[in-house]
N, C-alpha and C positions, 0 to 999 in steps of 0.2 A: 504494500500500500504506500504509496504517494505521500508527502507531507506538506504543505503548503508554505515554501521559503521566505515569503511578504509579507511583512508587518504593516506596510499602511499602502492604501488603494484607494486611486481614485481614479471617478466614471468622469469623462470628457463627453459631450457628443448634444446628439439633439432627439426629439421626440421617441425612434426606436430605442433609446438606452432609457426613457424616463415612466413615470410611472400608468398605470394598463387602465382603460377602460371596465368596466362590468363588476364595479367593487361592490364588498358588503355595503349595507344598508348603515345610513350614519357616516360615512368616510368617503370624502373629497377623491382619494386615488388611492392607488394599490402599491406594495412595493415593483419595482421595473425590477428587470434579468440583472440588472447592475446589484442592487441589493441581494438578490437570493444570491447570485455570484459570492459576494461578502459575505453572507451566513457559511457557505459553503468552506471559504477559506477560513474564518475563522473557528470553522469547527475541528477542521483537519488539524490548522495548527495546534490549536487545544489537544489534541490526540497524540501528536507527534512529540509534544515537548512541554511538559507540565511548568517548568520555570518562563514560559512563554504568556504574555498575557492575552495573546490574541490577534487578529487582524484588525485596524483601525479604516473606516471607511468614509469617503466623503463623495456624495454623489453632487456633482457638478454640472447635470446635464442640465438640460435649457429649449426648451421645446422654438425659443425663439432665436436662439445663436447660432448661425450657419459656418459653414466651416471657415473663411477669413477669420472671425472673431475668437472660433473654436484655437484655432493657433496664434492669433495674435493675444490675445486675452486670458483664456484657460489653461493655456501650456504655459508657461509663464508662472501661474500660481501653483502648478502640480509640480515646477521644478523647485517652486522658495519653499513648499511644503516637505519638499524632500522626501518624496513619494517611490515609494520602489517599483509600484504594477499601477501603471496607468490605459484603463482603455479610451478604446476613441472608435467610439460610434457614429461615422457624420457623415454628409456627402448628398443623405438621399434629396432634400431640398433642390439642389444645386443641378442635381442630373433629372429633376423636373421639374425645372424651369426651359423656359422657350431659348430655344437657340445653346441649350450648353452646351459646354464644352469637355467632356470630361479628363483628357489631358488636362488640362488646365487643372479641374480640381483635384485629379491624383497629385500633379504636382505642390499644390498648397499644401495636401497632407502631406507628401511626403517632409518637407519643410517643416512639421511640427513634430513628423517621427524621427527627424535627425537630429533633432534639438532635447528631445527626451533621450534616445539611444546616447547620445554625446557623454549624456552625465551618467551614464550606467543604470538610467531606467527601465526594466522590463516592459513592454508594451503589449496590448492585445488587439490585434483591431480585426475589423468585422468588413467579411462581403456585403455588397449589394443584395436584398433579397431578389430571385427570378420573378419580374411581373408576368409571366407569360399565363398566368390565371386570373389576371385582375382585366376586364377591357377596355379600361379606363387608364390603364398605365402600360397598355401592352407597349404601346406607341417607341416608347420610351426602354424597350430592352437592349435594345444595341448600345444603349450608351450604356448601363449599367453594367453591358459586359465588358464594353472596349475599360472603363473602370475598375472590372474585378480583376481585370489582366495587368491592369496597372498594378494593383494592391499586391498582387501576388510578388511579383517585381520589387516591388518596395519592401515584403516583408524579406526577402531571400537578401536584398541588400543590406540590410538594416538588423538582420537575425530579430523578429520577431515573431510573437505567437500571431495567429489569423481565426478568429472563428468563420466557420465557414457556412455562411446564413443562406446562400443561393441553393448550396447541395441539401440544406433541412426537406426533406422531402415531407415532413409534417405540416409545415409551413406553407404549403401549396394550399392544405385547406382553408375556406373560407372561413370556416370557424374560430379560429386563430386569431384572426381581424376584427376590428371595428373601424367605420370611419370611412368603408372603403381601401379596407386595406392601408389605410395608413398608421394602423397603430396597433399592438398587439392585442391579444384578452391574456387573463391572469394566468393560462395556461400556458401561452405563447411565449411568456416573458419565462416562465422555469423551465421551458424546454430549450430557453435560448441558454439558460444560467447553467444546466445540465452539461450542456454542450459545452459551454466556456470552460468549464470544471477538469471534461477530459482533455480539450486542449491546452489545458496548462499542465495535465501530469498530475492532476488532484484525481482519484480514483472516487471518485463521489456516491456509487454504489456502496463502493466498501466501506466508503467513513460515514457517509450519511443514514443508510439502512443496512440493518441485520441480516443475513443470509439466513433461510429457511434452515434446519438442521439436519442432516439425511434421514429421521424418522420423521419428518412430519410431511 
């Protein structure tokens, strides 16, 4: 089993990293995949090394800060924080709007993951998800992929982790969405958390739930 190396974490990005539609009754929002991520590490940690106090979380995401500001502004505060695991969920605004570009906006993330990798931050960042089930955003898949090519590119340059949201083949269903597919439901956002968990090397099966025992 995996141990979770990160004592402080924080979520960069915009609406897919922040908190879900379809919450209990009484409550404004849901925790987002960024939070359950942080329960995730902080329990591992907990498990792996008792003189540890845990994973420290700050979620920074911003449903209205697009990626310029996502780097000019929130990278910036995640290096004076002195942050060891930073993700960065951002882009999708950018690559639906009229006329993007998505060179362009790989290239601005990359500009915020050389600036965290520089100081020896670990990084996670996240595909595009595939619209090709939405027919409202099909329009808009070639960019998203000439973009996921970029990411991929940047993470091999850069030695980062990549969650990889386009190959979630759960996430195709509609059920998953609100909004039009612009935002996830409560389930959408622990299947993202799940996912982030194994690609960092956190075995979140094993530390999060019990295995059955061979007589039951």
């Amino acid at each position: 089993m995996s141990h979770a190396p990160w004592q402080r974490y924080i979520a960069l990005g915009d609406p897919l990293a922040d908190g879900s539609d379809g919450v209990a009754p009484g409550r404004t929002s849901a925790p987002g995949w960024a939070a359950h991520l942080a329960a995730i590490l902080d329990r591992d940690a907990r498990l792996g090394d008792p003189e540890r106090c845990g994973v420290a979380f700050s979620d920074r995401t911003d449903r209205d800060h697009a990626l310029t500001e996502v780097v000019r502004e929130q990278v910036p505060r995640a290096l004076a924080a002195r942050a060891d695991l930073v993700s960065i969920v951002t882009g999708g605004r950018e690559l639906l709007a009229t006329g993007a570009d998505p060179d362009a906006v790989a290239a601005r993330l990359e500009a915020g993951v050389s600036a965290l990798r520089a100081a020896g931050t670990d990084v996670l960042l996240a595909t595009s998800f595939d619209p090709r089930s939405a027919p409202s955003l099909r329009v808009r898949r070639g960019r998203a992929a000439v973009f996921n090519a970029h990411l991929w590119s940047i993470a091999r340059r850069h030695g980062t982790f990549v969650l990889d949201v386009w190959g979630m083949r759960d996430l195709q269903s509609p059920r998953h969405w609100v909004q039009g597919r612009v935002r996830l439901d409560a389930v959408g956002h622990r299947l993202l958390a799940n996912r982030a968990a194994h690609c960092l090397g956190v075995a979140y099966a094993e530390a999060g739930r019990p295995r059955a025992s061979p007589e039951a």
